[in-house]
C-alpha positions as CSV (number, residue, x, y, z in Angstrom):
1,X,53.4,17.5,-54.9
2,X,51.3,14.6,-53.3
3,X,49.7,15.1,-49.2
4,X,52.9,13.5,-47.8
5,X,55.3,14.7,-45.7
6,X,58.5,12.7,-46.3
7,X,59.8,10.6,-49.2
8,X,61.6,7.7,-48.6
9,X,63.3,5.2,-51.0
10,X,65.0,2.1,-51.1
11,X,68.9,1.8,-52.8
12,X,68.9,-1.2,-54.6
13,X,66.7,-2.0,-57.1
14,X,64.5,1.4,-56.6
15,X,67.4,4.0,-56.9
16,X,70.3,2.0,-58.8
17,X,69.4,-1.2,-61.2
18,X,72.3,-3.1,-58.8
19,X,69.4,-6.0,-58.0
20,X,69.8,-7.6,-61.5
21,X,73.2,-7.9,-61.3
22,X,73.7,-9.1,-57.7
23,X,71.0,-11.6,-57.8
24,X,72.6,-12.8,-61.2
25,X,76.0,-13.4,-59.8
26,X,74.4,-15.0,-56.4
27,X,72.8,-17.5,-57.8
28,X,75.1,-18.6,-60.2
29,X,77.2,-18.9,-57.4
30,X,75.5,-20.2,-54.8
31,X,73.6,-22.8,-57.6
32,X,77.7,-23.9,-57.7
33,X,77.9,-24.7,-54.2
34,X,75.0,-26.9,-54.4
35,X,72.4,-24.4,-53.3
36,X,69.7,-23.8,-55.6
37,X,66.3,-21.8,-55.3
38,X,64.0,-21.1,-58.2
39,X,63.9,-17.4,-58.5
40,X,60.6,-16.3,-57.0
41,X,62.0,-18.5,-53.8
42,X,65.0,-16.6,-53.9
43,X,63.6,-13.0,-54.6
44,X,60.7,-13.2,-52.1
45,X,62.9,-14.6,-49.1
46,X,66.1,-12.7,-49.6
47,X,65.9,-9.3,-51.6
48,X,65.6,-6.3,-49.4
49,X,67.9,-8.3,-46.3
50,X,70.5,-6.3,-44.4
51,X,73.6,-8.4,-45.9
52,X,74.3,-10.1,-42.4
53,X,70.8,-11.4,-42.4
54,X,70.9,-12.5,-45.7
55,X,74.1,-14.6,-45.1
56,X,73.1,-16.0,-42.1
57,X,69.9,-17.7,-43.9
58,X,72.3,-19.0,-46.6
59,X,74.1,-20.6,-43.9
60,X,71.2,-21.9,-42.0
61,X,69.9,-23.4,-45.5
62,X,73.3,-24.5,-46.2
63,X,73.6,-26.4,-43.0
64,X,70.2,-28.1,-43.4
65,X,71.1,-29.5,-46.5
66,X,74.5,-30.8,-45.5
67,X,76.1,-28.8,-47.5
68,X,79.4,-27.3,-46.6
69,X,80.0,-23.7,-47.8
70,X,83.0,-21.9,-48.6
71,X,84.0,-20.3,-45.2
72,X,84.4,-16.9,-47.2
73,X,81.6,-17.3,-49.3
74,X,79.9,-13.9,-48.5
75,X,83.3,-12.3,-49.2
76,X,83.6,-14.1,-52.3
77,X,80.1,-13.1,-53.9
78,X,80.2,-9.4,-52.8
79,X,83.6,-9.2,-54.6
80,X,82.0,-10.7,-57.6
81,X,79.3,-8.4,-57.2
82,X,81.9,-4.7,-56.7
83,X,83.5,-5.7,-60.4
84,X,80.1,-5.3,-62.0
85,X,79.4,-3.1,-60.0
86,X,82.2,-0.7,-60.8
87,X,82.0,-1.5,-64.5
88,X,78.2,-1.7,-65.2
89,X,75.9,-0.1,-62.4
90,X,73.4,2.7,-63.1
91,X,70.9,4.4,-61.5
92,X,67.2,3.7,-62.9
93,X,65.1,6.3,-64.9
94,X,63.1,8.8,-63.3
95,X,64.8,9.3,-59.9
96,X,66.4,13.0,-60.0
97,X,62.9,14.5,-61.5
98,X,60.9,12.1,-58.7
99,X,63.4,14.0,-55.9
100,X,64.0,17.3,-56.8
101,X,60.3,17.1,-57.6
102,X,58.8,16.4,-54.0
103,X,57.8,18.9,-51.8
104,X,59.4,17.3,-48.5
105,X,62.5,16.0,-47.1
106,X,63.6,12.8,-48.8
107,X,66.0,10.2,-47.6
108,X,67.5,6.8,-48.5
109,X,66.9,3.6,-46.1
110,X,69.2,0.6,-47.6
111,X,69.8,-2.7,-46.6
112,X,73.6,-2.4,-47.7
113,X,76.5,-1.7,-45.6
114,X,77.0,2.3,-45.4
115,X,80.5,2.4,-47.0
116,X,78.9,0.1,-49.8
117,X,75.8,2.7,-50.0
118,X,78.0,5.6,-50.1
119,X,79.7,3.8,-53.2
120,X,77.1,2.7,-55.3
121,X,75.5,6.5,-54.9
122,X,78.3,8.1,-56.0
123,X,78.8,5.4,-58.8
124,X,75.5,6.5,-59.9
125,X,75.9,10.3,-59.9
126,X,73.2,10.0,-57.1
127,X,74.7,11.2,-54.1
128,X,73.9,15.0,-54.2
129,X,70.1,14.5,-54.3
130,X,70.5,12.7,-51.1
131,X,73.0,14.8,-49.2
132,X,73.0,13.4,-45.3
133,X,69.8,11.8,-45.3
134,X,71.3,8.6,-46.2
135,X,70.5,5.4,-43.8
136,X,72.1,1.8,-44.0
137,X,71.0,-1.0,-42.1
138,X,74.3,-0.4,-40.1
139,X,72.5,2.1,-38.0
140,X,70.1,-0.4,-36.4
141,X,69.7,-3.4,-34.7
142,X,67.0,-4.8,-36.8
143,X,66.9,-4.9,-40.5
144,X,64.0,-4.9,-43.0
145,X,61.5,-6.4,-42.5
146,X,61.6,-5.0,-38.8
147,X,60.6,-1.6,-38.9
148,X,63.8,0.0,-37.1
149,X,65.4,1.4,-40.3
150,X,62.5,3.3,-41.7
151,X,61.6,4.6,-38.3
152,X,65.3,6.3,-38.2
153,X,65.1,7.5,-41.2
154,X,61.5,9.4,-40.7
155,X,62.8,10.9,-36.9
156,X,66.0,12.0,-38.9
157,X,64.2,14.3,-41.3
158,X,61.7,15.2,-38.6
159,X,59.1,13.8,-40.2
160,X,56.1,11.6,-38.5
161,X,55.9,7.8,-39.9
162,X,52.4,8.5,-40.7
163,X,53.1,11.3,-43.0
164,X,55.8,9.1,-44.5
165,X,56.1,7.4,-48.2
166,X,58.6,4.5,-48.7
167,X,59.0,3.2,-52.0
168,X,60.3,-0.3,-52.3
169,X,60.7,-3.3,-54.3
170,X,60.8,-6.0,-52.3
171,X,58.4,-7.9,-49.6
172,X,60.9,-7.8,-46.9
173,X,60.8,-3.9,-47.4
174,X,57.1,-3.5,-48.2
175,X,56.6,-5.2,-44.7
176,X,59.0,-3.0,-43.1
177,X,57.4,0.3,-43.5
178,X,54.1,-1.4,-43.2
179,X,55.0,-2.2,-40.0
180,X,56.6,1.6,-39.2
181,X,53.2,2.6,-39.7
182,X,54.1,4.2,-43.3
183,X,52.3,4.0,-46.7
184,X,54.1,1.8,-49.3
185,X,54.5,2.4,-53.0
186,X,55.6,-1.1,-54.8
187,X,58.5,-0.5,-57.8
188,X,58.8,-2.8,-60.6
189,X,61.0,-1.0,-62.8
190,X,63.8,-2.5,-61.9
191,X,65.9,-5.3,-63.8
192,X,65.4,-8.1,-61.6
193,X,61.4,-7.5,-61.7
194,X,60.0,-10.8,-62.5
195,X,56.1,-11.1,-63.8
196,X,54.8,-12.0,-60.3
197,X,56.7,-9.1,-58.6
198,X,53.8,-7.0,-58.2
199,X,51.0,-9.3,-57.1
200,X,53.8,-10.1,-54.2
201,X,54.0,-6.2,-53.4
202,X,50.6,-6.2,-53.0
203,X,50.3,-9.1,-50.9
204,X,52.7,-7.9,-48.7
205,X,50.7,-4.4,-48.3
206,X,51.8,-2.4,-50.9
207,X,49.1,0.2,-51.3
208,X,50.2,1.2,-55.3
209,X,52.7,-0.5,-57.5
210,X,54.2,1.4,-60.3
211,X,56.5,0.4,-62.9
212,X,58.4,3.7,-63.0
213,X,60.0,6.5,-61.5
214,X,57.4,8.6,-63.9
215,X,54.6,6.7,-63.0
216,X,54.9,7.3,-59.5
217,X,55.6,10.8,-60.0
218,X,52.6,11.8,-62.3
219,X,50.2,10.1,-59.5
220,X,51.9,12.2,-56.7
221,X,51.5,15.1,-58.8
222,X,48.1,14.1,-59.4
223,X,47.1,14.1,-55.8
224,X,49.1,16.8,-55.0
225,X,47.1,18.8,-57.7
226,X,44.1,17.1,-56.3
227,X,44.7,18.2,-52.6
């Protein structure tokens, strides 16, 4: 299925529907501590950031505004997030027929924390079609949208960057495999997937945006057939 030689997907948002409930909680939060962003602000700037990253803009935005955050207030979100987590998370439709249906390796480059990666996997019954080829941001220096995660992802599997497909649902990681010299599928399927979602894929190099797992397999398929 399709010309490429490696598949590789974002967690959140692509693999599991954990983007709707994270941004939910974050804002509602956040909105309480006096910062507020309308949400196409919030999902273009900060979806797809390693965790550290993402907290260290709040904090820089936070201090700009003269406003004094909770000194745990990462640590108080992400434990707002886990209970959701743990009760309501699920993987999105599609993904086990998109995986077991591609011809090539196929790993997982994620923003989250590996032990929080590892979790929300085997949450979602996920974690078999994945087996080692499992990246976090952890394992770099730079997170998305630097290209350093992608790139360790496509050396791991033995796989060139060229011959490599990233799907992803955010700008920060659309820019990222741009930038690792990868081809870039947008997905919209997810929760969180506002109305101007795909036009900002698109404008931030997606090549294809699909709304679902069996979209995106169908065009592989289709190429492959094709090819």
């Amino acid at each position: 299925m399709s010309g490429f030689g490696g598949l590789i997907l974002d967690c959140d948002g692509v693999l599991v529907d954990s983007e709707t409930i994270a941004i939910h909680i974050e804002q509602e939060m956040l909105s309480q501590w006096g910062l507020d962003y309308d949400r196409e602000t919030y999902l273009s700037r900060f979806v797809g950031l390693a965790n550290r990253d993402y907290h260290a803009q709040l904090q820089a935005d936070a201090d700009d505004a003269g406003i004094t955050l909770p000194g745990d207030f990462a640590a108080q979100m992400q434990d707002a997030i886990w209970v959701r987590f743990e009760s309501d998370l699920i993987s999105l439709p599609g993904v086990e027929s998109l995986v077991r249906g591609f011809s090539g390796p196929v790993a997982v480059a994620s923003s989250s924390e590996t032990e929080k990666l590892a979790r929300k996997l085997s949450l979602t019954g996920l974690s078999p079609l994945f087996g080692e080829h499992v990246f976090s941001a952890d394992l770099v220096t730079n997170g998305k949208p630097a290209p350093d995660l992608f790139l360790h992802a496509a050396q791991a599997i033995g796989i060139s960057p060229a011959a490599c497909l990233v799907i992803e649902d955010s700008v920060n990681g659309i820019r990222a495999a741009r930038a690792a010299g990868m081809t870039a599928f947008g997905y919209t399927g997810g929760g969180h997937a506002d109305a101007g979602l795909r036009g900002r894929l698109e404008s931030a190099g997606a090549e294809a945006v699909f709304a679902s797992h069996a979209d995106i397999f169908s065009a592989l398929s289709y190429a492959g057939a094709q090819g």
